[in-house]
C-alpha beads as a LAMMPS data file, in Angstrom:
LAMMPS data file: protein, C-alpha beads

76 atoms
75 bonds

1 atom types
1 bond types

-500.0 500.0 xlo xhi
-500.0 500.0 ylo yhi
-500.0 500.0 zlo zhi

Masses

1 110.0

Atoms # bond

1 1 1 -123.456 -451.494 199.981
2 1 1 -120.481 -452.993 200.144
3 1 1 -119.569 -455.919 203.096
4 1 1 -116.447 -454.360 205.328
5 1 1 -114.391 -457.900 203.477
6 1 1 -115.381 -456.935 199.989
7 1 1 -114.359 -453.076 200.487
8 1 1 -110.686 -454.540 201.913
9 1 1 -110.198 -456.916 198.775
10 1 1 -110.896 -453.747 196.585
11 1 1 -108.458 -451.734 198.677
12 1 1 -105.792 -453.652 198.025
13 1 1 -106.069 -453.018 194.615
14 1 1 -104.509 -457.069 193.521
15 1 1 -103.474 -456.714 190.382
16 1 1 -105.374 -459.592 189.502
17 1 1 -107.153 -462.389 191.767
18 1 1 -104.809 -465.223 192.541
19 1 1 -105.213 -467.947 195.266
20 1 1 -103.144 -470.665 196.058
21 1 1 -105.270 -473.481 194.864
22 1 1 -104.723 -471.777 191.257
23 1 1 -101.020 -471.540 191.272
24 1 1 -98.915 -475.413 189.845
25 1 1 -96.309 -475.929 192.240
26 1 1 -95.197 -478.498 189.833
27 1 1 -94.113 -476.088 187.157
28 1 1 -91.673 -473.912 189.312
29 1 1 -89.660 -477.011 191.332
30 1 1 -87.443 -474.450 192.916
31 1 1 -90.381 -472.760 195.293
32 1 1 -90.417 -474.693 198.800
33 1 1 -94.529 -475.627 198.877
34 1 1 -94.342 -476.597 202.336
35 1 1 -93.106 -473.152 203.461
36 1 1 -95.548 -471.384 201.040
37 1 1 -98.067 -473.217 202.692
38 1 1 -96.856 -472.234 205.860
39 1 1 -96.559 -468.084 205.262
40 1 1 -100.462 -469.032 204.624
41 1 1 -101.392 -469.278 207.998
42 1 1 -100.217 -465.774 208.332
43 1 1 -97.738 -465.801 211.070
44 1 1 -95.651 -463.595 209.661
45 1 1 -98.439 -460.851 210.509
46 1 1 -98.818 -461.208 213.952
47 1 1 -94.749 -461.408 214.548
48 1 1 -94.217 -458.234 212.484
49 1 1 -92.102 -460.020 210.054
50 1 1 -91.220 -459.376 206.507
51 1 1 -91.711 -461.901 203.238
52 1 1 -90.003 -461.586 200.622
53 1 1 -89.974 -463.389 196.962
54 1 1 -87.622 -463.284 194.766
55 1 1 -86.732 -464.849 191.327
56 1 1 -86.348 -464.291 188.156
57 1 1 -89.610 -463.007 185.678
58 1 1 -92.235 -465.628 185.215
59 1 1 -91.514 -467.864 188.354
60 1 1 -94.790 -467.117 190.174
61 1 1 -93.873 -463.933 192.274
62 1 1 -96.727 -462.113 192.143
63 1 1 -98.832 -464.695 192.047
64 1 1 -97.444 -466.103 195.372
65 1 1 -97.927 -462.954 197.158
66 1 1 -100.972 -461.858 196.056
67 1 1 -102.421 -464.894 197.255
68 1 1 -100.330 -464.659 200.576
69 1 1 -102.513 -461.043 200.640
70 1 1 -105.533 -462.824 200.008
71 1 1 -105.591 -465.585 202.519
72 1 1 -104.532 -462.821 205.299
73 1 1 -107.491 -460.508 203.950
74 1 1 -109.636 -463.595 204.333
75 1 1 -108.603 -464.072 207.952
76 1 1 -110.131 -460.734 208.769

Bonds

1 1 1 2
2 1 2 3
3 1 3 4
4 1 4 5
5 1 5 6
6 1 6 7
7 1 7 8
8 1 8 9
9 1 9 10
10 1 10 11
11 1 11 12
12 1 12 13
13 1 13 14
14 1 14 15
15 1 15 16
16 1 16 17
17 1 17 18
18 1 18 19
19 1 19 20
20 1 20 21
21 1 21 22
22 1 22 23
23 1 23 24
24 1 24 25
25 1 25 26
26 1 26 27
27 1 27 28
28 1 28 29
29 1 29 30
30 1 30 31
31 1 31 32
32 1 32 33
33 1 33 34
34 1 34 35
35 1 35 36
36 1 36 37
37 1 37 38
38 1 38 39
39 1 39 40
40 1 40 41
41 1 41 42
42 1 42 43
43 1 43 44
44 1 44 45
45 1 45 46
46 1 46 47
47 1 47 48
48 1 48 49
49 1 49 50
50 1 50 51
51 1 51 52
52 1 52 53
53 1 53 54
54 1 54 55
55 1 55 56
56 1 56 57
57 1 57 58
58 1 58 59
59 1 59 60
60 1 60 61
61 1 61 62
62 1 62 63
63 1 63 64
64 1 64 65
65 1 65 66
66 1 66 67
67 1 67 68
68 1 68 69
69 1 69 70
70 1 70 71
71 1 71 72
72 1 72 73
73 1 73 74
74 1 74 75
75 1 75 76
């Protein structure tokens, strides 16, 4: 049986598991790490406010915000 956690993580359906520690801020020079680590403390949530990313293809997009979605499934 399944831990209520584990059956959230599968709900979301990530396309693939990504968490901040895995992503190089030092190949994309253009993302502000500060405020990435910042949205990770999940603010955003409990103001009802939006993030958005956006960039061109292969600048860490999805990879940002799938571990955004991770650390606020983790908080739960």
């Amino acid at each position: 049986m399944q831990s209520g956690q584990e059956r959230l993580f599968n709900n979301a359906n990530f396309p693939m598991l990504k968490t901040i520690d895995s992503f190089d801020f030092s190949l994309q020079k253009s993302i502000n790490e500060p405020l990435i680590r910042e949205l990770l403390g999940c603010e955003f949530i409990e103001k009802t406010e939006n993030v958005l990313f956006m960039g061109n293809s292969g600048t860490g997009k999805t990879h940002l915000a799938t571990a955004l979605g991770f650390a606020a499934l983790s908080r739960l």
